[in-house]
C-alpha positions in Angstrom: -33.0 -23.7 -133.0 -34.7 -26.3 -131.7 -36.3 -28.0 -134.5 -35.9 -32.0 -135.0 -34.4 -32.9 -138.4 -35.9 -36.1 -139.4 -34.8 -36.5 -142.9 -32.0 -34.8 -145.4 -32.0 -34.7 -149.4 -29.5 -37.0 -149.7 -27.7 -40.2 -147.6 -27.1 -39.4 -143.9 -23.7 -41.0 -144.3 -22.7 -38.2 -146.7 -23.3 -35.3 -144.0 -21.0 -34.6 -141.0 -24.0 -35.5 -138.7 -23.3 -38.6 -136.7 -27.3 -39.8 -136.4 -29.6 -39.7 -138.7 -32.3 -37.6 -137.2 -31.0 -34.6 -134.1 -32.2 -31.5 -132.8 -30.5 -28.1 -134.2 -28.8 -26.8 -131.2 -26.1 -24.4 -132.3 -25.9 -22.0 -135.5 -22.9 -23.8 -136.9 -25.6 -27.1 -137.7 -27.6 -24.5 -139.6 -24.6 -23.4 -141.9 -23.8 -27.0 -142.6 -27.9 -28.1 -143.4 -27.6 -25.0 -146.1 -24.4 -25.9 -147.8 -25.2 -29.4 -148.2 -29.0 -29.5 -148.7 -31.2 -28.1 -150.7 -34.5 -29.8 -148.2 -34.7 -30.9 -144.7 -37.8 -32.5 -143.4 -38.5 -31.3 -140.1 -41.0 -33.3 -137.1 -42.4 -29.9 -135.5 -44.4 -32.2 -133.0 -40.9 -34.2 -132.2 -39.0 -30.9 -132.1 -41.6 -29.4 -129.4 -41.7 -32.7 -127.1 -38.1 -32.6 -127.1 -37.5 -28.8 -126.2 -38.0 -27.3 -122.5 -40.9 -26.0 -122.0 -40.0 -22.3 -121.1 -38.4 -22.4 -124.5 -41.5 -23.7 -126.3 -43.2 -21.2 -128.7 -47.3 -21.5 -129.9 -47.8 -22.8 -132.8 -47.9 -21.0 -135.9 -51.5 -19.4 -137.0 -52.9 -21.6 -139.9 -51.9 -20.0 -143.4 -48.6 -18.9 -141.7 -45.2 -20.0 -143.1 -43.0 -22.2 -140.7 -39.9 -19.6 -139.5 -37.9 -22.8 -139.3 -38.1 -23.4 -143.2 -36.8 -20.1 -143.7 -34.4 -20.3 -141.3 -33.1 -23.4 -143.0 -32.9 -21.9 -146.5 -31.2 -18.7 -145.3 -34.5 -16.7 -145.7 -35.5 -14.2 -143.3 -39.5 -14.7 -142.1 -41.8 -12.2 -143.0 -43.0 -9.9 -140.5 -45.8 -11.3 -139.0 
């Protein structure tokens, strides 16, 4: 959760999503991203100036995969 969704696969206006760029905020967003796309762009920089900061995680170690890619496909992240 958390992550800024800057860009879809296909036409904003064929998605349930009433602006064409938000924040994932609730599971149910998630569930919709995966039945309808098959890639979401994602601005990690946007996604961390928007969130609180006690929410806020470090950034990933270089080499690492993004846990919000799998979390989009429906793929658990590797432990770390």
């Amino acid at each position: 959760m958390g992550a800024y969704v800057s860009q879809l696969d296909r036409p904003w206006t064929d998605t349930p999503f009433l602006f064409q760029g938000f924040v994932i905020e609730e599971e149910e967003q998630l569930q919709v991203l995966r039945r309808l796309c098959k890639v979401v762009y994602v601005e990690v920089s946007r996604a961390e100036a928007e969130a609180p900061a006690a929410t806020q995680t470090p950034p990933p170690v270089a080499g690492s995969k993004s846990p919000t890619s799998d979390a989009v496909n429906g793929r658990q992240p590797a432990p770390g």
